[in-house]
Residue, then its C-alpha position, 0 to 999 in steps of 0.5 A: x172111169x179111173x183110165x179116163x182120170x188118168x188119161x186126163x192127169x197125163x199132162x200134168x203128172x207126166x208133161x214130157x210123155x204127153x207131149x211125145x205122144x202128141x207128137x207121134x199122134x200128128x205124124x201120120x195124120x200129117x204123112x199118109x192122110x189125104x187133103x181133101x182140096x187134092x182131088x186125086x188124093x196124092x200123098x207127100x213126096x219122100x222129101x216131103x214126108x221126111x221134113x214132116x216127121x220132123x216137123x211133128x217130132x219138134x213138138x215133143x219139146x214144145x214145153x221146153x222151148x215153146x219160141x223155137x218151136x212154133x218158129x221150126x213148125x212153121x218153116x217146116x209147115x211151108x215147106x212142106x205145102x211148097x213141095x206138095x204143090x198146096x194144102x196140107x194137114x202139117x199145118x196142124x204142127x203150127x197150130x199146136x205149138x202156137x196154143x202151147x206159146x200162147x198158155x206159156x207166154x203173155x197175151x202180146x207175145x202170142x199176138x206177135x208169134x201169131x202174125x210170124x207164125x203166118x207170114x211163112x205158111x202165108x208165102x208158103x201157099x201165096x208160091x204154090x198158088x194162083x196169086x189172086x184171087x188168094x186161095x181160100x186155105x189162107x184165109x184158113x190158116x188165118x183164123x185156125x191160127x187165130x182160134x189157137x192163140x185166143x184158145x191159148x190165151x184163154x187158158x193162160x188166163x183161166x190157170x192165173x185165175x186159179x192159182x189166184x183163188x189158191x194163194x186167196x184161199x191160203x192166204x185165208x186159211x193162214x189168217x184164220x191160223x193166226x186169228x183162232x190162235x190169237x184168241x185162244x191165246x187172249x183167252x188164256x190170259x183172260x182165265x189166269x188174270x181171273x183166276x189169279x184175281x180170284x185166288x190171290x186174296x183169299x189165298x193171302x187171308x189163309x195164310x195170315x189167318x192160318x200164321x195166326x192159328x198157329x200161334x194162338x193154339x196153344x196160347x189162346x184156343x178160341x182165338x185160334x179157332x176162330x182163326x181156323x173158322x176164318x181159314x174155312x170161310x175163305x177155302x169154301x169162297x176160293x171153291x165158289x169162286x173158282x166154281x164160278x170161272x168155270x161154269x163160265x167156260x162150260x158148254x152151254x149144255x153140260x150138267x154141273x155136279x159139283x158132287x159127281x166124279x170127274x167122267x171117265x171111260x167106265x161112263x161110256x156107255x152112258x155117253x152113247x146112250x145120250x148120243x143115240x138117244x137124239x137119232x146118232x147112230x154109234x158102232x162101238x168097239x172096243x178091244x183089249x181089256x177095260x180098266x181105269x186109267x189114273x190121273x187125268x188121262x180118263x177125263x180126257x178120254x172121255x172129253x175126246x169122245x164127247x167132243x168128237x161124237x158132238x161133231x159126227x151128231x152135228x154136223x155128219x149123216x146121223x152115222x158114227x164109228x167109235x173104237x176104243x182099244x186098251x194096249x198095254x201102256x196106252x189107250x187108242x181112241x178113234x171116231x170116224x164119221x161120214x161128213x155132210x155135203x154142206x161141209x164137205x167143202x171146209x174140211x182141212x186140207x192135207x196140209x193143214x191136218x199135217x201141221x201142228x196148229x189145225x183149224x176146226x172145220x165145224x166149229x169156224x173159228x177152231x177152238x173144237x179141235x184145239x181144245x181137243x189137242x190141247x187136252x190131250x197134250x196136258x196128259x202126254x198124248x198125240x192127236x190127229x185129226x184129218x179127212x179120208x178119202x173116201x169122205x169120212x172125218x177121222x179123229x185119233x187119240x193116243x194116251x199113255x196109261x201111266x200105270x201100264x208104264x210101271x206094270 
């Protein structure tokens, strides 16, 4: 199955070779094989077989020099029906170079080079020929020159429509670039105005209440109490407040527990549990010796493991890898996933998983995967993202350990 692949991506990958090949291919057909309207089967003549090889040879540049071409094929053509008296498979060297002018050359160009390429091997076989009635080979030549220019033409147009649909579709892509981008960047200014809305005025009645306390604390202690009391009131209702912008941004689905610890890596083991508890299938493994990393590294630690085992549950085949590796001044994390025939098709292309910005294939509009990056670049970190060949979807982190750097 791989040498017929390869046969097949010969003409693109090696366009020259194939061409040769071709060439080669057509020489003996035209030199030793028979005509079948020759009843005695003679071959060509040495001045015959000497102009055919020639004629095939041409086309070995067919790519190159597609007009000079099908006008030398076509000459030699006629020469060679003239001195063999009739008939002859070195027609097929037109036929061939009429096809490759017709995909390279537009639609009235190849209908020209039709009606010239005929009018050699027409008089051609009109010289060697009872003039009428016309032999029926003419009549031949006429609609296998014609098949080879419509053949032609047809795949001229099939390739145009294609590269068409290619410049739609990354064109397409682009825009969802630019629009995901767009939003995430309204949505920034969306949460600092509201944050800013919500801790600017209490903020301001801390500190005048707090100035006030300040001065009153010595003069006069029940003031300053209850400025002090007035500080408290307004830090809770900076808490409550920043509470609610946040919940506000939360996934539907995540707990709120204001008292709990921020997650990290020693949670796991609690995370599979939740994930296999709905039917995902995790092989886990872990090397290197586990141990807390500081700062806000271990929550984003986690937060990438949830948010990639979200997309292996949603929208993979019930299958996960999850591999978690402590090195010395990092930690390596990578969650692999077969995808699901349905979104096998929206995967990101090579290109888009090289670049900086990259579409979420799950989420539509690509905050899942931009979150995920941008969390991991709040804390030093490298992500990529992208599609194996063999069909899985691949997430990998790296985060630096801070207190591994100063071991």
């Amino acid at each position: 199955m791989t040498g017929l692949s390869d046969l097949r991506a010969l003409p693109a990958r090696h366009p020259a070779v194939f061409d040769a090949l071709v060439a080669v291919g057509l020489m003996p057909i035209a030199v030793l094989l028979p005509d079948p309207d020759h009843p005695d089967g003679s071959s060509l003549s040495g001045a015959a077989t000497a102009i055919a090889i020639i004629t095939c040879a041409g086309l070995a540049l067919r790519r190159r020099w597609p007009g000079i071409v099908l006008a030398g094929t076509s000459v030699g053509a006629a020469v060679v029906i003239m001195l063999a008296g009739g008939a002859s498979w070195i027609v097929l060297t037109p036929v061939v170079a009429l096809y490759t002018f017709a995909v390279l050359r537009d639609r009235r160009s190849a209908v020209v080079a039709w009606a010239a390429s005929l009018v050699p091997v027409s008089a051609a076989v009109a010289l060697v020929t009872d003039p009428w009635p016309p032999d029926p080979a003419a009549f031949q030549y006429i609609s296998s020159f014609a098949v080879a220019t419509a053949v032609g033409v047809a795949v001229r147009s099939r390739r145009a429509f294609v590269v068409a649909v290619e410049e739609r579709a990354e064109r397409a892509e682009r825009m969802r670039e630019q629009e995901a981008a767009r939003r995430v960047a309204e949505e920034r200014l969306r949460i600092a105005r509201e944050l800013h809305d919500v801790v600017a005025h209490r903020v301001a009645i801390v500190n005048v209440q707090a100035s006030v306390a300040h001065h009153l604390v010595l003069v006069d202690p029940p003031a300053a109490l209850a400025a002090i009391e007035h500080v408290r009131e307004a830090g809770r209702a900076i808490l409550d407040e920043l509470g609610d912008v946040l919940n506000v941004l939360r996934q539907p689905d995540e707990a709120v527990n204001p008292h709990a610890p921020a997650p990290g890596l020693d949670e796991v083991h609690r995370l599979v549990a939740s994930f296999q508890s709905v039917g995902l299938s995790i092989r886990q493994s872990v090397s290197g010796s586990p141990r807390a990393v500081p700062g806000g590294a271990d929550l984003v630690a986690y937060r990438v493991l949830q948010e990639a085992l979200t997309n292996a549950h949603k929208h993979g085949t019930g299958q996960a890898t999850m591999t978690i590796c402590y090195e010395p001044v990092e930690i390596g994390l990578e969650v692999t996933n077969p995808v699901g025939a349905d979104r096998a098709a929206v995967l990101p292309s090579a290109a888009a998983a090289a670049s900086g910005f990259q579409t979420d294939p799950f989420g539509g509009a690509g905050f899942g995967l931009i979150g995920m990056r941008e969390r991991v670049a709040a804390v030093g970190g490298e992500m990529a993202a992208r599609q194996d060949p063999d069909g899985h979807f691949r997430v990998s982190v790296r985060l630096p350990d801070r207190a591994g750097v100063d071991r």
